[in-house]
N, C-alpha and C positions, 0 to 999 in steps of 0.2 A: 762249290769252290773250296779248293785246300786253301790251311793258311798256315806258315812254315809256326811250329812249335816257338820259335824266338818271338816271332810278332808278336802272340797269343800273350807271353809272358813278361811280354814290353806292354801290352796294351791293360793286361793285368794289374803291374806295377802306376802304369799312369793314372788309369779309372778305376782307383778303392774304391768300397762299398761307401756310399755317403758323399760321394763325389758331386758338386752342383755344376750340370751342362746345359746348355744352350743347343737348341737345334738350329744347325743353317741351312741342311738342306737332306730332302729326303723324299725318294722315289715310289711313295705309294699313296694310293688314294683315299687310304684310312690315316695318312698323318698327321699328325697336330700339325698347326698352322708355324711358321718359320718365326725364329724366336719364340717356342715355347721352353720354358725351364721344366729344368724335372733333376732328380736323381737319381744315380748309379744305383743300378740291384747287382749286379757283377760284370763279368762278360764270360761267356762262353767258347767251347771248343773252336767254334769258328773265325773268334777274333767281335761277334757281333758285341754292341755293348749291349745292356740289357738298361732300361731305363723305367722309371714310374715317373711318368708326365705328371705336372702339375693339375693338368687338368682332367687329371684321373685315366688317359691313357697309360697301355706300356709296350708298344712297340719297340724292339730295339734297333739298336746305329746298327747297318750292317758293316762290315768291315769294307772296304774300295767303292761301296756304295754310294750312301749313305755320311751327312758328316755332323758332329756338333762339336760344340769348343766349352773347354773347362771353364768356369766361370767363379766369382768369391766367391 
């Protein structure tokens, strides 16, 4: 999946590195469970965020997939 250069660089801007998210929902069978925290490691070309779960996962958000929300 393309993802337009703008999004990438909006998704950039919103998810710094040290960002704290919440997962609400995520389409694979190695996911942490809904509401796991974790932290922004960046995002990538594709718009995915890149995350290190709390509970030692790091799957990332994929971008139209995948969704979690910024949290304090």
């Amino acid at each position: 999946m393309f993802v337009k250069r703008e999004i990438v660089e909006r998704l950039r801007k919103q998810y710094l590195v040290g960002t704290r998210v919440e997962l609400v929902r995520m389409n694979d069978e190695q996911a942490p469970p809904i509401g796991t925290r974790g932290t922004v490691t960046g995002v990538d070309d594709l718009g995915s965020i890149m995350v290190s779960w709390d509970n030692g996962g790091s799957l990332s958000v994929v971008y139209g997939e995948d969704l979690c929300k910024k949290i304090d």
